[in-house]
TIDOKOL-992558 format. One record per atom (N, C-alpha, C, O): x, y, z. Coordinates in pm, whole numbers, padded with zeros to 5 digits, always signed. Layout:
TIDOKOL-992558
XYZ...
//
This chain:
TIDOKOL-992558
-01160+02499+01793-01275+02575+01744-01385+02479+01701-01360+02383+01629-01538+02512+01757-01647+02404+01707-01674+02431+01568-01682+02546+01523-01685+02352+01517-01781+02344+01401-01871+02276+01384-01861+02157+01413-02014+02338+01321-02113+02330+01254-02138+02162+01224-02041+02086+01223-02251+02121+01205-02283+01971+01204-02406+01914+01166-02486+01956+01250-02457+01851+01097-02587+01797+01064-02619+01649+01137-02533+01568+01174-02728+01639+01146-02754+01510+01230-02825+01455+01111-02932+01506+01077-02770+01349+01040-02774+01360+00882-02880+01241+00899-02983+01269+00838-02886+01103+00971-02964+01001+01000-02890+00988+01112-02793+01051+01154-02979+00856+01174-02954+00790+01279-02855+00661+01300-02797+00643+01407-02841+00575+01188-02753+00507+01171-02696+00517+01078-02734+00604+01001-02575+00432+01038-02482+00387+00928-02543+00354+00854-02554+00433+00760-02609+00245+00846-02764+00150+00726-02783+00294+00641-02726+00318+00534-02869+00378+00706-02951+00521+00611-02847+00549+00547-02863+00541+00425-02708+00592+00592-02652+00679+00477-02590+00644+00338-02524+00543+00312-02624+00749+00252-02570+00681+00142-02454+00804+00093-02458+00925+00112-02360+00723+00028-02205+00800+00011-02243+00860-00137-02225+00804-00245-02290+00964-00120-02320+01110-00237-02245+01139-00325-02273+01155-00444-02089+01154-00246-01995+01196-00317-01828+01183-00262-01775+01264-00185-01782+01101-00302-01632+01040-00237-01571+01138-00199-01486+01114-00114-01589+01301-00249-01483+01381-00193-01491+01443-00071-01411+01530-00035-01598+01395+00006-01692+01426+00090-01623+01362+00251-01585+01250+00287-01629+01483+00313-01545+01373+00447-01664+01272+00492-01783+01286+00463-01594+01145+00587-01698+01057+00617-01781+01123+00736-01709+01211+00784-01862+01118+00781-01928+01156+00881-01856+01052+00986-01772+00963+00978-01974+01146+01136-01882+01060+01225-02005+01011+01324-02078+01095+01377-02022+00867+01346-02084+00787+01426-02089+00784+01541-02003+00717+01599-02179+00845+01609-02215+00878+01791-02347+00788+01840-02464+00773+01805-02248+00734+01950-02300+00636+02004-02299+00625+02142-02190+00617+02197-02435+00621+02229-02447+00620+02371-02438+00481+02413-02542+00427+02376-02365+00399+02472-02361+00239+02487-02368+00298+02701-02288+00346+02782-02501+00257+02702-02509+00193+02877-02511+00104+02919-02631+00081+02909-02454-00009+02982-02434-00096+03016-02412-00227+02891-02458-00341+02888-02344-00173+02819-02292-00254+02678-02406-00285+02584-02419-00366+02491-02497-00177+02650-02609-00158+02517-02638-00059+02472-02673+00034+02545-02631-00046+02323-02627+00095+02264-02811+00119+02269-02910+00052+02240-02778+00284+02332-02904+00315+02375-02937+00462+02329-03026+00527+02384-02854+00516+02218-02856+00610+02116-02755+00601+02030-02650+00541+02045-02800+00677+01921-02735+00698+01821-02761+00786+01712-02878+00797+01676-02670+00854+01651-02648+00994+01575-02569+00948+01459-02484+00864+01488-02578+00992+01303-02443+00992+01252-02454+01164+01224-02556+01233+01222-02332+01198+01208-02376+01372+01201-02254+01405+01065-02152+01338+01043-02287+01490+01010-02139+01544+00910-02169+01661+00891-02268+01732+00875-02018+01668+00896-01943+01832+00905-01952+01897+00850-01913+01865+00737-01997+02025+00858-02072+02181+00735-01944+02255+00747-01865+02249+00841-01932+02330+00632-01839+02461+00650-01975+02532+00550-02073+02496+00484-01886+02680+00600-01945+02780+00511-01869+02889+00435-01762+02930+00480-01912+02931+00338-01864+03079+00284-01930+03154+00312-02042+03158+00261-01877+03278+00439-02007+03371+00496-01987+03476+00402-01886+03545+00401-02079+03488+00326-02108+03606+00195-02219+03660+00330-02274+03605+00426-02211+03807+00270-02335+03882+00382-02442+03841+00330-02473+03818+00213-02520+03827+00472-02647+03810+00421-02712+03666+00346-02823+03614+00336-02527+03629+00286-02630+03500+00189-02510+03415+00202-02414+03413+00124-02527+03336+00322-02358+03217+00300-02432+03091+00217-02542+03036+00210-02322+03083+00169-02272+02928+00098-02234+02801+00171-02117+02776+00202-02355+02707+00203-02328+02613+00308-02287+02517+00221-02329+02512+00106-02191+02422+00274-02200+02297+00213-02106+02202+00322-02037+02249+00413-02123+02058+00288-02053+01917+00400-01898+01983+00343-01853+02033+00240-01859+01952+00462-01730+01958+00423-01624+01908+00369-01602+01802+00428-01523+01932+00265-01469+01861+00171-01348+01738+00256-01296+01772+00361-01323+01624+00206-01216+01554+00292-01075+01591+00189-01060+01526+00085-00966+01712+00232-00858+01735+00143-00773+01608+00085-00685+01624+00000-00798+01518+00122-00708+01423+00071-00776+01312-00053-00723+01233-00132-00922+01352-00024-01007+01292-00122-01029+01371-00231-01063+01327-00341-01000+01547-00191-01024+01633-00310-00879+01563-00407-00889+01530-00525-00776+01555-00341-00655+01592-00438-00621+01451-00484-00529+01449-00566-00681+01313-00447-00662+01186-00541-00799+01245-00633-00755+01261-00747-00902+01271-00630-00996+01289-00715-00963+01404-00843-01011+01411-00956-00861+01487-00773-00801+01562-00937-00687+01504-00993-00640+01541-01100-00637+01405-00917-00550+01342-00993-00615+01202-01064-00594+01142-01169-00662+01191-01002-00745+01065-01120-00803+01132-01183-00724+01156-01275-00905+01195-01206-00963+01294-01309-00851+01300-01450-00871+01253-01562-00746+01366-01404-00621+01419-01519-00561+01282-01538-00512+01276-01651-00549+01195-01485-00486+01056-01588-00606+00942-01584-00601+00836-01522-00687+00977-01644-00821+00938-01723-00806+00995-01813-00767+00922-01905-00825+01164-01856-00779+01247-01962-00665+01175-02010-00679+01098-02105-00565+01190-01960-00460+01169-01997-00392+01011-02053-00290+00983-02116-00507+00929-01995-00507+00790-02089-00512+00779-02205-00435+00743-02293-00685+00840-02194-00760+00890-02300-00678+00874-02431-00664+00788-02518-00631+00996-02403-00562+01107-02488-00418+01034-02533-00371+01079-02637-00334+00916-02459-00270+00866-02471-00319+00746-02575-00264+00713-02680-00427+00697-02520-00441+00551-02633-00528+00625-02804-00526+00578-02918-00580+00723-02761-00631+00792-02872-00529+00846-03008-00537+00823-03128-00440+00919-02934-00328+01002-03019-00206+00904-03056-00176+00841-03158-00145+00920-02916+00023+00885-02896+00038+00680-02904+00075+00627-03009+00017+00630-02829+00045+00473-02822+00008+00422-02932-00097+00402-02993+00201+00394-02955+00264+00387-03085+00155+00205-03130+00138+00156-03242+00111+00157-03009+00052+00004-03060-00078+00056-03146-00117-00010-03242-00140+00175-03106-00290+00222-03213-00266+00357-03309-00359+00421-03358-00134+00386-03324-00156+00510-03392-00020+00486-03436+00068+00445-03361+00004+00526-03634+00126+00511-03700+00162+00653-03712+00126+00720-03809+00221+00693-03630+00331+00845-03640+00383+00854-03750+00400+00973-03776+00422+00779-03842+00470+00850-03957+00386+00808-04106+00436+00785-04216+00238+00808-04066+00158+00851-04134+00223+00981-04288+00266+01087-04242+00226+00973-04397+00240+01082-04452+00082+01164-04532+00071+01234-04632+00006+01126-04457-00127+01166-04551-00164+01308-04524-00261+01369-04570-00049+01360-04424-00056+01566-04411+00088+01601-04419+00187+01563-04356+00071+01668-04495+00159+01768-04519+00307+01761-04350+00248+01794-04247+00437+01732-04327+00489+01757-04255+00474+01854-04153+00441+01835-04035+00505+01965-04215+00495+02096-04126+00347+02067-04011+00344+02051-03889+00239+02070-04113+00058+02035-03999+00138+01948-03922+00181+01967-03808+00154+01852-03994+00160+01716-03921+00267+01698-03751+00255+01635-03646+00352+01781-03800+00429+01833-03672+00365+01894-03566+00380+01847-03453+00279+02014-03589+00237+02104-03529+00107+02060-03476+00074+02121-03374+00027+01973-03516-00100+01876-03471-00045+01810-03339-00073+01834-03222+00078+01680-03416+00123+01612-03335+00212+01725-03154+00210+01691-03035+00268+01843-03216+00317+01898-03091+00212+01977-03026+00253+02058-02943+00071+01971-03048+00002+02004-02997-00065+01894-02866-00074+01889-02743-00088+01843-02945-00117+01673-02874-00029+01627-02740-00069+01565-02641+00095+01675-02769+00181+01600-02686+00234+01731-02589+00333+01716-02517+00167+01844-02593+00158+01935-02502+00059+01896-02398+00078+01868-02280-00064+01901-02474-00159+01882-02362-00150+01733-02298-00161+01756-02178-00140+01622-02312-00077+01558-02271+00039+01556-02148+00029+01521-02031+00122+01593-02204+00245+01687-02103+00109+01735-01995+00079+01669-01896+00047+01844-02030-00019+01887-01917-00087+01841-01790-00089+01888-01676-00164+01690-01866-00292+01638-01767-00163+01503-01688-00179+01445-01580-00076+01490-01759+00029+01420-01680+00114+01476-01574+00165+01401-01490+00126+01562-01574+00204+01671-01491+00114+01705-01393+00163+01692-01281-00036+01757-01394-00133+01770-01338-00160+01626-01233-00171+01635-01111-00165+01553-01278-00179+01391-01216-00088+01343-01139-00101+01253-01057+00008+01406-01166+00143+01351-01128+00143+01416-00967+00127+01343-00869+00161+01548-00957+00115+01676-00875+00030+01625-00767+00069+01628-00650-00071+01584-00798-00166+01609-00740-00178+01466-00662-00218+01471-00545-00150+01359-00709-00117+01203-00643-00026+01185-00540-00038+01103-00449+00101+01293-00562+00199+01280-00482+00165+01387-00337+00198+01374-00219+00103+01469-00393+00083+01560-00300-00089+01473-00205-00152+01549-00132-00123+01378-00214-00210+01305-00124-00135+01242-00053-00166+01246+00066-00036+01176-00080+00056+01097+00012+00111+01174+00087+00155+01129+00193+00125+01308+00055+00263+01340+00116+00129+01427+00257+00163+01437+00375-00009+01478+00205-00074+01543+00272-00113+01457+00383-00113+01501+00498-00156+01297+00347-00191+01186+00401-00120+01200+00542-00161+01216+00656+00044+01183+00466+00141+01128+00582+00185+01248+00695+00254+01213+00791+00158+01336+00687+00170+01430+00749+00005+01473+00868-00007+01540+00970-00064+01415+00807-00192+01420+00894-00208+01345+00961-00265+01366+01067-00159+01213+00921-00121+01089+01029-00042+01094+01119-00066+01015+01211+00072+01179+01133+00129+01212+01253+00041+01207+01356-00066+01246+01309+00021+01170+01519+00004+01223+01586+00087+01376+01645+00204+01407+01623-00002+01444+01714+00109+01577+01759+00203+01548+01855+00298+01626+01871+00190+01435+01931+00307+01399+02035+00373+01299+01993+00399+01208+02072+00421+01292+01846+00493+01150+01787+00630+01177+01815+00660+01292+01783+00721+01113+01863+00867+01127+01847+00925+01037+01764+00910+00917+01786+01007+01086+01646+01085+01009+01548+01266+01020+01606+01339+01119+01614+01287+00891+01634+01443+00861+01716+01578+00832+01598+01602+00717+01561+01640+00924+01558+01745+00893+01486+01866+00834+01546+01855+00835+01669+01999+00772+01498+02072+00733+01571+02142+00767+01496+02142+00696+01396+02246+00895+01492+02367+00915+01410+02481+00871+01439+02542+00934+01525+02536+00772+01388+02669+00754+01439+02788+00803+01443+02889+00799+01514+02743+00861+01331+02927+01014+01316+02915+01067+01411+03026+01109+01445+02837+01094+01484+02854+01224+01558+02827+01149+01728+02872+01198+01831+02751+01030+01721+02770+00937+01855+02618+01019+01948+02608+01052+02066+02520+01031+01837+02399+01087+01914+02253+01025+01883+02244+00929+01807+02196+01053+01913+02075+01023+01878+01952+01162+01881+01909+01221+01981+01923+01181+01758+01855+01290+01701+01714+01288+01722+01668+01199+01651+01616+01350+01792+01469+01377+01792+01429+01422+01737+01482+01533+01727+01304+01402+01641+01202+01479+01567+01063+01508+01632+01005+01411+01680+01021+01592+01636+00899+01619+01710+00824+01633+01555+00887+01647+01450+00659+01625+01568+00589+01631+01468+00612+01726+01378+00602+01692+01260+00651+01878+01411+00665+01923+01339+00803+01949+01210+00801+01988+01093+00937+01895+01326+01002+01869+01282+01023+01753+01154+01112+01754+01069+00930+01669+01167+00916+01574+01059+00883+01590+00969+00944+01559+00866+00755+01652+00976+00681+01707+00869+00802+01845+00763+00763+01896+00658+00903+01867+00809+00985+01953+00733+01111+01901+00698+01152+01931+00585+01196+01814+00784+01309+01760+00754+01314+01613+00711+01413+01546+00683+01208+01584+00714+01221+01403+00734+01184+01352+00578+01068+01383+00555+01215+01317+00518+01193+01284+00356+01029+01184+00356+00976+01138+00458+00994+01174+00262+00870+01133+00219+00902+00956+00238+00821+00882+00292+00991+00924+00200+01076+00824+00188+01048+00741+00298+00968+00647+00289+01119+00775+00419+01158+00748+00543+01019+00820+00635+01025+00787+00753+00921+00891+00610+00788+00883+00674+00730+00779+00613+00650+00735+00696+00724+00718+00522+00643+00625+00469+00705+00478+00514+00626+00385+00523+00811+00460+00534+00898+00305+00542+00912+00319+00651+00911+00205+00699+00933+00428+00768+01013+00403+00924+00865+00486+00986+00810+00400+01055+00804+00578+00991+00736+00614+01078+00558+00589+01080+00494+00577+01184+00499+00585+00938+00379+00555+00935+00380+00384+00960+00282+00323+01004+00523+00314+00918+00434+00174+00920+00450+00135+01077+00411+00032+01132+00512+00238+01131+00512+00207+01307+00384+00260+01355+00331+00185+01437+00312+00379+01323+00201+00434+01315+00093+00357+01302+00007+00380+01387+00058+00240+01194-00003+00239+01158+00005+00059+01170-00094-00002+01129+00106-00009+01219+00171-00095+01227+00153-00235+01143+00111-00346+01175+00209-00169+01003+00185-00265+00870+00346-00349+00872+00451-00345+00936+00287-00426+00757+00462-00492+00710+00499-00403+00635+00432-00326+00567+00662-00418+00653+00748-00366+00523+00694-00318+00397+00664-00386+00299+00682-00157+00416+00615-00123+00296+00714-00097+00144+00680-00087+00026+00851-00092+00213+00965-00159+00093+00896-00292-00007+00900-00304-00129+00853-00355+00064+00882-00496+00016+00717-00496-00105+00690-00577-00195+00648-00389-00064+00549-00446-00144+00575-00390-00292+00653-00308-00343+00459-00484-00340+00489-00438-00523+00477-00314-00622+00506-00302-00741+00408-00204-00506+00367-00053-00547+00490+00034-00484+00493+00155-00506+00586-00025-00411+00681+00102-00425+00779+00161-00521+00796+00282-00538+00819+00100-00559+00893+00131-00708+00815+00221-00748+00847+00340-00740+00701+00182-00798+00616+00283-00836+00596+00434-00780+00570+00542-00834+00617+00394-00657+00515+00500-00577+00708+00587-00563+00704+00706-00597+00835+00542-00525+00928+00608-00545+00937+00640-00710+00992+00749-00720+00907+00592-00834+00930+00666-00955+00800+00833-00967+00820+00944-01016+00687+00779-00904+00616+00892-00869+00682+01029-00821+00689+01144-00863+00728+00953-00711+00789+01087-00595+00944+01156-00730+00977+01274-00730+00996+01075-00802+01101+01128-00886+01032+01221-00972+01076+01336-00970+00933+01197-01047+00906+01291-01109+00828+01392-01089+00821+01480-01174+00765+01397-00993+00687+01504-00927+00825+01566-00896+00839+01661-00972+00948+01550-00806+01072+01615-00799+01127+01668-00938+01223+01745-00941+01064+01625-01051+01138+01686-01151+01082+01775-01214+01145+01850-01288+00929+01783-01195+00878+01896-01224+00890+02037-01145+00902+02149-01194+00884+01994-00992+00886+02107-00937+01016+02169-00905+01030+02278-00851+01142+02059-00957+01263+02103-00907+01342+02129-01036+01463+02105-01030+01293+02173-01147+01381+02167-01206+01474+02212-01278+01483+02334-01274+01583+02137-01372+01740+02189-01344+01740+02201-01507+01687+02116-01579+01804+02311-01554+01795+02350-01707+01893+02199-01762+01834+02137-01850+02014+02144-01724+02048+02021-01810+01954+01967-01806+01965+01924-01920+01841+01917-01766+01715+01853-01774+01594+01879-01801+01495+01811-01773+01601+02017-01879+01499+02086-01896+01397+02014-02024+01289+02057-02064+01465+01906-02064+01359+01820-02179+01323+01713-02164+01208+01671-02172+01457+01636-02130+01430+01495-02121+01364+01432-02010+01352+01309-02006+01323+01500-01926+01220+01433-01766+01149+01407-01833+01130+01285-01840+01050+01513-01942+00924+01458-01942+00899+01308-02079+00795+01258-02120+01026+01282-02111+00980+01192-02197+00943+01014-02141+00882+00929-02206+01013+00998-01974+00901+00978-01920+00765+00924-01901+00721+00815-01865+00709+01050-01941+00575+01050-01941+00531+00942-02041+00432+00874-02012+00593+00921-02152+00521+00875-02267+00549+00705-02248+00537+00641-02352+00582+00635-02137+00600+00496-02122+00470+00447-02052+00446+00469-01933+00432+00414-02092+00271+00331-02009+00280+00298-01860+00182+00275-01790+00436+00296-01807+00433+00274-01669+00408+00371-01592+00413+00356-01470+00378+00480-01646+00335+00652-01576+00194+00600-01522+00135+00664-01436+00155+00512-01563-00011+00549-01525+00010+00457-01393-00058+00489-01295+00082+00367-01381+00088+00305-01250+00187+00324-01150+00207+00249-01054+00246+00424-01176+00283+00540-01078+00214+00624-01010+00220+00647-00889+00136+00677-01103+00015+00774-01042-00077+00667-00960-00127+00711-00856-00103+00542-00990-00177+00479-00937-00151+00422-00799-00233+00374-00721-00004+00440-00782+00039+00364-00646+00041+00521-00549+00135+00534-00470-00021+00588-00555-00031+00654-00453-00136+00644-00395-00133+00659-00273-00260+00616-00459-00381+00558-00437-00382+00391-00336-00451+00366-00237-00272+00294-00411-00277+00167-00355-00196+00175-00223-00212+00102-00126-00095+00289-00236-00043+00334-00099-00130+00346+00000-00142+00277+00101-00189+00433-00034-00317+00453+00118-00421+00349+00121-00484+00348+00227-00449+00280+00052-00492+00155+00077-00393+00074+00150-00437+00044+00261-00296+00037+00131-00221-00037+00187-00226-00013+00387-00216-00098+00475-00239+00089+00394-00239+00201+00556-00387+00132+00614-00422+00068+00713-00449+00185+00492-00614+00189+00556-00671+00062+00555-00786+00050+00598-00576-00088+00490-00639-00219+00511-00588-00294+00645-00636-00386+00712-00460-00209+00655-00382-00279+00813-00474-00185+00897-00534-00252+00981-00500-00073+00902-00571+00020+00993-00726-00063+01020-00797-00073+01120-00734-00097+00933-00888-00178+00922-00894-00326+01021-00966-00363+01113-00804-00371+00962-00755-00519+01089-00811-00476+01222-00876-00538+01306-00769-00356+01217-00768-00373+01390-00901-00263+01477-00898-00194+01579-01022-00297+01361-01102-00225+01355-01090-00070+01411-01139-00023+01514-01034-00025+01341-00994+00118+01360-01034+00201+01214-01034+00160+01097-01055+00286+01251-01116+00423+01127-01120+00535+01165-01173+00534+01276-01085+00672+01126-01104+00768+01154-01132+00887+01012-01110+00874+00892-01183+00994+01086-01189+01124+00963-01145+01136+00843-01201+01152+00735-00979+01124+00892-00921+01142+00783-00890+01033+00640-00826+01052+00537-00934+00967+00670-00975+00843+00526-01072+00888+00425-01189+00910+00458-01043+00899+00339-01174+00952+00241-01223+00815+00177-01171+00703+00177-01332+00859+00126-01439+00771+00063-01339+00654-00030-01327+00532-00017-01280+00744-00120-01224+00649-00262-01124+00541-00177-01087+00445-00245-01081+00545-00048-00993+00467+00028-01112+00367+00136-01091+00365+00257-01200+00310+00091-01246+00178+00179-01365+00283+00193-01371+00377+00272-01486+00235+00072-01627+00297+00055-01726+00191+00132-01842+00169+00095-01670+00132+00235-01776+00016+00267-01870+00055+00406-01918-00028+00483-01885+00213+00417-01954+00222+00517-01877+00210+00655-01944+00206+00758-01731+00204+00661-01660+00223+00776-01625+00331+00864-01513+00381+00878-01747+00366+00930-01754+00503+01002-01670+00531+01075-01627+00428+01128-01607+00643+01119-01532+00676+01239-01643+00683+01341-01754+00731+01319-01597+00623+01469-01696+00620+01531-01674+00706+01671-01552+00712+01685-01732+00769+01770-01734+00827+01869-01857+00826+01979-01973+00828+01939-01818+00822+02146-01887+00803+02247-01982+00939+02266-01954+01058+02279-02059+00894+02263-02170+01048+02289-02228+01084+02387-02318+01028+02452-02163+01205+02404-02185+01246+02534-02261+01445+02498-02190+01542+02471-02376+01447+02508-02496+01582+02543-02433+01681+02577-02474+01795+02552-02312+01655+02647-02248+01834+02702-02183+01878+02595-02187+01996+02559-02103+01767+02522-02013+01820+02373-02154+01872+02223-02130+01890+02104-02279+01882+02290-02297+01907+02157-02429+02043+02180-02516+02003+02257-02448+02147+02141-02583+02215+02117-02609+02200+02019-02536+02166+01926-02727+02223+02018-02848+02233+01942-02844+02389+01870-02858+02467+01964-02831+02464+01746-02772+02572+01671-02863+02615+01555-02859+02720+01490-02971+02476+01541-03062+02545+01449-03123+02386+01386-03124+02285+01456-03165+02390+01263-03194+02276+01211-03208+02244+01058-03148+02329+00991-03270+02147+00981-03292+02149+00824-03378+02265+00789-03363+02358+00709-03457+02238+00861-03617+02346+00834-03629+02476+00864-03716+02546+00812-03543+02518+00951-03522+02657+01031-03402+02730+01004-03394+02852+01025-03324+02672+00966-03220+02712+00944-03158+02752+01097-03225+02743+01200-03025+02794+01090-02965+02853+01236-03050+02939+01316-03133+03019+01272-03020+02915+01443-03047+03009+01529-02984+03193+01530-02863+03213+01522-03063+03285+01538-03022+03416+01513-02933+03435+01688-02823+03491+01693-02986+03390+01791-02952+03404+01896-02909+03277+01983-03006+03223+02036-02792+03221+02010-02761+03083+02080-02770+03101+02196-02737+02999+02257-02811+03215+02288-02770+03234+02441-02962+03195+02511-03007+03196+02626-03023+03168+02382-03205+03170+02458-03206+03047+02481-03305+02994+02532
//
């Protein structure tokens, strides 16, 4: 299905990055005889068709919306950590209120807290996991080799995307994808597997454990958990970069240096639908 498009400037140089959650535009380029002899950058509109009165706007990049609400909530949630709770700036057993307040202040505190951590947590894991699943190509085959059974097991894209653990898309199939080193070996997985544990413990969870997951939260190494999901896709998008390669799905907050996806331009893939000043065409067939 086409969608909608602005011919926003002419080169890369003009544009300036507005807003990281923003997909990147995409760079069209006529090269004749190994000389570029046009050029377009254009980015992608959606709309909300309200009658009569739609709601235009560029279109959002989903993987840039959902690191941008998770950083959002552990900023709060620093905040709110070095402010209140971190026992190095704040003496908890203060007696200058009354117990009872003093309880009920403090379990207030460490609710909302609870919240913007849980929120962060959510929302970091769920970029990786949205990431790695968009990176599939649709004709990828993932080759298992079971030996109990003396077979070797196929995954087709979709199959992966449902049976294949987060784990083993990230260590066996994106770094073939994407063809990095050993993403075991680097210094953000620990991290980025204590991430994936507790995002599993929020959404999975089991009444013997109905308290103690989130205490957790309250060790300073939470914040660089949430953070290695971020250095994760960096990690993708600096080997992806080597080999001068870029596409759509990279958002801004992952390599803001003006690295366009780029594409061959060719006049039959595109009409003309309306403009800044005119707005759309009422009739496309004149």
């Amino acid at each position: 299905m086409s969608k909608d498009s602005l011919v926003y400037c002419i080169n890369p140089s003009q544009y300036d990055i507005f807003d990281e959650r923003i997909n990147k535009p995409i760079w069209h380029r006529k090269v004749e005889n190994g000389k570029e002899v046009g050029s377009m950058v254009s980015q992608e509109m959606d709309a909300i068709n309200y009658p009569k009165n739609p709601f235009e706007f560029f279109a959002p990049n989903n993987i840039g919306m959902l690191l941008s609400i998770s950083q959002k909530y552990k900023k709060m949630a620093k905040e709110l950590y070095e402010k209140k709770i971190n026992p190095k700036n704040v003496n908890h057993s203060s007696e200058s209120t009354e117990k009872k307040k003093n309880l009920q202040e403090q379990s207030v505190i460490a609710a909302d807290y609870i919240e913007l951590i849980q929120v962060s947590i959510v929302f970091a894991y769920t970029a990786i996991e949205s990431f790695v699943n968009l990176s599939i190509p649709d004709d990828y085959k993932y080759e298992v080799n079971v030996k109990s059974k003396g077979i070797t097991e196929i995954y087709d894209k979709i199959a992966i995307e449902r049976w294949v653990s987060l784990g083993d898309k990230l260590s066996k199939i994106l770094t073939d994808i994407y063809k990095t080193p050993k993403i075991e070996s680097q210094k953000f997985w620990s991290n980025l597997k204590s991430l994936e544990k507790n995002r599993h413990n929020i959404i999975h969870q089991k009444s013997i454990n109905r308290t103690e997951f989130y205490k957790e939260y309250f060790k300073e190494q939470i914040f660089k958990q949430i953070e290695s999901a971020q250095i994760a896709l960096q990690f993708f998008y600096d080997a992806h970069s080597k080999e001068n390669k870029t596409n759509p799905l990279w958002p801004w907050v992952i390599g803001n240096e003006k690295a366009f996806p780029s594409a061959e331009f060719e006049s039959n893939n595109f009409e003309v639908t309306g403009n800044l000043y005119d707005g759309k065409k009422t009739d496309n067939k004149s």
